[in-house]
C-alpha positions as CSV (number, residue, x, y, z in Angstrom):
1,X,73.4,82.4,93.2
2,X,76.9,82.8,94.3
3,X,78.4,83.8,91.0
4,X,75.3,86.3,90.5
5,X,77.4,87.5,93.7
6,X,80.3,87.3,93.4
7,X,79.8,89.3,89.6
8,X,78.1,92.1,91.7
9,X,80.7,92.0,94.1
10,X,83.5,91.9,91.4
11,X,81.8,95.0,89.5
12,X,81.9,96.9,92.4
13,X,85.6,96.7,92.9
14,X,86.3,97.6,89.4
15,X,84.3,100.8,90.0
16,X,86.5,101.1,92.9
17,X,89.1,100.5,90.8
18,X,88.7,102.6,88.5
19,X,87.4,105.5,90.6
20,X,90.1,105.1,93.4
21,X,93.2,103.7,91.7
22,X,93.2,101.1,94.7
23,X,91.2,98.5,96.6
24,X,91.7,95.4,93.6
25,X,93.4,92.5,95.5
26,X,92.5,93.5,98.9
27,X,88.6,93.5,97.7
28,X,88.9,90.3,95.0
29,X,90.5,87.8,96.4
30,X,88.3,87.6,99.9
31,X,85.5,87.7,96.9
32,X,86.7,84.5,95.5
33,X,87.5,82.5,98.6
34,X,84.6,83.1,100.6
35,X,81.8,83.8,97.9
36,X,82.8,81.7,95.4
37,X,84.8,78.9,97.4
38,X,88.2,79.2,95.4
39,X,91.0,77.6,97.2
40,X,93.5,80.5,98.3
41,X,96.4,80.0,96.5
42,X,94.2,79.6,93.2
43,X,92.5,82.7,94.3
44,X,95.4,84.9,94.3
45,X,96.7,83.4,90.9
46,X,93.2,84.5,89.4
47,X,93.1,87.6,91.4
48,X,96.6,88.8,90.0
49,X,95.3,88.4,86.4
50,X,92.1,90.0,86.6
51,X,93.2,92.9,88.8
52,X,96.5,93.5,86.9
53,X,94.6,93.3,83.5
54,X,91.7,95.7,84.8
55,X,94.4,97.9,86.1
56,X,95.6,98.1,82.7
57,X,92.9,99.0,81.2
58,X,92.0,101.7,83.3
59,X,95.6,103.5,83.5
60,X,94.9,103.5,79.8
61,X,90.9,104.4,80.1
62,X,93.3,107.3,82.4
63,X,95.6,108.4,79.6
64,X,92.7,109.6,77.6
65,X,92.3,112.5,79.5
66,X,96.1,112.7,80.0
67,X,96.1,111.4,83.6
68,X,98.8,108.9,83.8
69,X,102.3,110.0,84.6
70,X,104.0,107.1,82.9
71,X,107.8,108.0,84.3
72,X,107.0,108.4,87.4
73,X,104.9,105.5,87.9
74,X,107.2,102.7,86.2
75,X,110.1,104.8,88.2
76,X,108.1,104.1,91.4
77,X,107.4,100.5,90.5
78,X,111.2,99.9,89.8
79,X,112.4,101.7,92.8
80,X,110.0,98.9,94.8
81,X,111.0,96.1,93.4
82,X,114.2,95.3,95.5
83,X,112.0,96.2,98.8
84,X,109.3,94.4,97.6
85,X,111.1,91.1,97.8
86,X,112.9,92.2,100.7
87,X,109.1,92.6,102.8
88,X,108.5,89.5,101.8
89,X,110.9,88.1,103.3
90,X,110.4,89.3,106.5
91,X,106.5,89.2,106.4
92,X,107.5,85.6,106.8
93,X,108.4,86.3,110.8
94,X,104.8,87.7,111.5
95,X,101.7,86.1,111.8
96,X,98.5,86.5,108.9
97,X,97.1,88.7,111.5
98,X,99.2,90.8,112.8
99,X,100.0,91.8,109.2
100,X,96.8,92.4,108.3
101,X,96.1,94.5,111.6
102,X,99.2,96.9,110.1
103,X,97.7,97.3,106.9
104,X,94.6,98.3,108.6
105,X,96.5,100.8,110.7
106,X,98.5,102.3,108.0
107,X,95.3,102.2,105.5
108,X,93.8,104.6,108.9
109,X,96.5,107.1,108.7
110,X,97.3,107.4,104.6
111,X,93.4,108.1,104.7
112,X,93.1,110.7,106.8
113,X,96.8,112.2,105.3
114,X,94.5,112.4,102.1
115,X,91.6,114.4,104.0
116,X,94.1,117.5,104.8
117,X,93.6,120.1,102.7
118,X,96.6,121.1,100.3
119,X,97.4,123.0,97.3
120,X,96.7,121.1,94.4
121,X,99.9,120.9,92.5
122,X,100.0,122.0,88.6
123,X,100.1,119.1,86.2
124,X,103.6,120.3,84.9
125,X,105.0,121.2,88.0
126,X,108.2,119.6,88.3
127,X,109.6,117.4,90.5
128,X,112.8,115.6,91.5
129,X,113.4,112.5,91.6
130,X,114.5,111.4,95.0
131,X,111.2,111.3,96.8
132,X,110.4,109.1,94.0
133,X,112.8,106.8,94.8
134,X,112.3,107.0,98.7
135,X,108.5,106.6,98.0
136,X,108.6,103.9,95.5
137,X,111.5,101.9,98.2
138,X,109.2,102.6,101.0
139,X,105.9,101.3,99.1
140,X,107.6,98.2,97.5
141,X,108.7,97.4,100.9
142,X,105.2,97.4,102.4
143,X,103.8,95.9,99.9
144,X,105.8,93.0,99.6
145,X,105.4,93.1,103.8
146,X,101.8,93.1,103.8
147,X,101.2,90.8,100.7
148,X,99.1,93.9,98.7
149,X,99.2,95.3,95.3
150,X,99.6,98.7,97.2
151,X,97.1,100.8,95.8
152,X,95.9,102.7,98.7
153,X,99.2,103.2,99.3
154,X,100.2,103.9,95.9
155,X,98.0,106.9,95.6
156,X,98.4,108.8,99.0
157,X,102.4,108.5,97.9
158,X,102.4,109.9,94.6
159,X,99.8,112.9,96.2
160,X,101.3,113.8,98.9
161,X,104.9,113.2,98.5
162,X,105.6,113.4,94.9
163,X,102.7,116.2,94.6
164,X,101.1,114.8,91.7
165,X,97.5,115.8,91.2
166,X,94.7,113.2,92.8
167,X,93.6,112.4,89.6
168,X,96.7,111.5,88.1
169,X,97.6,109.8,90.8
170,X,94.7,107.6,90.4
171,X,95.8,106.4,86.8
172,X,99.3,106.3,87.3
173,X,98.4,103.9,91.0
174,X,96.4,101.8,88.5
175,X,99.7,101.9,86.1
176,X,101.6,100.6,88.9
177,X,99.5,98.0,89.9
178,X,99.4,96.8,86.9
179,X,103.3,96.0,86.7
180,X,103.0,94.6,90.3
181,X,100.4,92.5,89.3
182,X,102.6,91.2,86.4
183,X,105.8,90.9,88.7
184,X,103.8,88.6,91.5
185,X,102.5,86.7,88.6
186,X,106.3,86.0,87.8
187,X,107.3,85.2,91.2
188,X,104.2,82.8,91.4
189,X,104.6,80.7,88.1
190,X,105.5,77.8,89.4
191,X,102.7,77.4,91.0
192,X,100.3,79.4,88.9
193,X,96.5,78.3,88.3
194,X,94.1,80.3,86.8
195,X,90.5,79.0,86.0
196,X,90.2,80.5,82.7
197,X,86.4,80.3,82.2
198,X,85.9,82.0,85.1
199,X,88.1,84.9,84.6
200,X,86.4,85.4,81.5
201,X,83.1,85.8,83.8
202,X,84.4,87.9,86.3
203,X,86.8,90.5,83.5
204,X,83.8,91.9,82.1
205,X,82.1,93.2,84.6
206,X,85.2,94.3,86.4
207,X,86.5,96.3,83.2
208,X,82.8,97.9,82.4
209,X,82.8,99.1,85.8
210,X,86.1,100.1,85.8
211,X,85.4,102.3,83.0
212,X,82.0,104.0,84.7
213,X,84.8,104.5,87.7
214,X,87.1,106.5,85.4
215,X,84.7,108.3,83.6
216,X,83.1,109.2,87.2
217,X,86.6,111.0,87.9
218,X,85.9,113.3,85.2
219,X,83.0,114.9,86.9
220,X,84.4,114.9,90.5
221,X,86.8,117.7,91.4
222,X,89.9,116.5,92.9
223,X,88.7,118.2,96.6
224,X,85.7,115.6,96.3
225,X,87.9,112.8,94.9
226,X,90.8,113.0,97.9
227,X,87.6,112.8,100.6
228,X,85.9,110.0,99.1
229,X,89.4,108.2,98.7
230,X,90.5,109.1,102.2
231,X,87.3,108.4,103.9
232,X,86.5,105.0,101.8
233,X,90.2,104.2,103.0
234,X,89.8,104.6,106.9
235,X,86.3,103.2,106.9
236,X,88.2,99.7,105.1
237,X,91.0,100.4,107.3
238,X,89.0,100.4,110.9
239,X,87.2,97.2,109.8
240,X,90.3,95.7,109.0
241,X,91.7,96.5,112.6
242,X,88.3,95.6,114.6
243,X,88.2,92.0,112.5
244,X,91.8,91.0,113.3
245,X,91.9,92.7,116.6
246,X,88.9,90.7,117.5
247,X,90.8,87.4,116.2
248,X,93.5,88.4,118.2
249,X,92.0,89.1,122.0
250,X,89.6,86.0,121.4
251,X,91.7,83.4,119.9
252,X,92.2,81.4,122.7
């Protein structure tokens, strides 16, 4: 029964995935701990791989309609990396909580940045590169901070600072995910464990999903895309805040 779950659970956030350009880690990993009864550290190995591979797949599900701006996106990924490593560091100095209670804050306010109305940039507008670089620092920092892929931070960056079109956004997030994914999975190796029989259970519903996500894009205009990410993004974001606030006032 739990796996029949836990595969319906795991097909949602590919949809979510795929539609969004966000939510993978966040979603799959509480997935496999508390559904499924993973131990943590296993759960993250196997998350990594199934949402960096999904990821994948999507960006290039993305490209297909020529959604996915590849310099950018590995620009932003490399600009994080130094950050990234950096956040982690000094996520080390704050509690599980209190870092999660952030996330949920700052998941609150990129949400509601996203539900602003603003010109839609031209695909082939272009763009210079420092606020890639100041976005890509600033991201790589949090995410390394807050122990996240990034992706609904990924996407509210590239819109509204680099002014890349939300749909474009979405593929080049998943693009950058992706190499994240990969770059934990390095940083983790030495402690790496990934129950391969199960990830082949859980990576095809996540990528068939993921594909109905993308293709869902295609008949959404980006107006209808930006609410549903922003409001999908604050509603996660205030139940975030509520859980770990409530875990904070009442854990004594």
């Amino acid at each position: 029964m739990h796996l029949w779950l836990a595969l319906l659970l795991i097909a949602a956030m590919g949809l979510i995935l795929g539609l969004l350009g966000g939510g993978g880690s966040i979603l799959t990993v509480p997935i496999l701990v508390y559904v499924l009864g993973v131990e943590a550290h296993a759960a993250i190995s196997l998350s990594l791989v199934l949402v960096g591979s999904t990821s994948l797949a999507g960006a290039f599900l993305h490209q297909e309609a020529a959604r996915v701006a590849w310099k950018d996106g590995l620009l932003f990924f490399c600009f994080g990396i130094p950050l990234n490593f950096l956040g982690a560091i000094f996520s080390r100095q704050v509690p599980g909580k209190i870092l999660l209670l952030l996330f949920g804050v700052l998941m609150g306010i990129s949400g509601t940045a996203m539900l602003y109305k603003r010109r839609e940039p031209k695909p082939d507008e272009k763009r210079k590169i420092w606020p890639v670089v100041v976005a890509g620092a600033v991201v790589g920092f949090l995410a390394g901070f807050l122990g996240v892929g990034g992706g609904f931070l990924v996407v509210p960056s590239l819109v509204l600072f680099l002014r890349i079109p939300i749909k474009s956004a979405t593929g080049t997030s998943l693009l950058v995910i992706a190499a994240n994914s990969l770059l934990a999975l390095i940083g983790h190796r030495r402690t790496l464990h990934v129950e391969w029989l199960l990830l082949l259970e859980l990576v095809v519903p996540a990528l068939v999903t993921t594909y109905l996500g993308v293709k869902l894009t295609e008949h959404l205009s980006p107006h209808q895309l930006r609410r549903i990410f922003g409001v999908f993004v604050i509603l996660f974001g205030l139940v975030m805040v509520a859980t770990n606030l409530a875990g904070l006032m009442f854990k004594h």
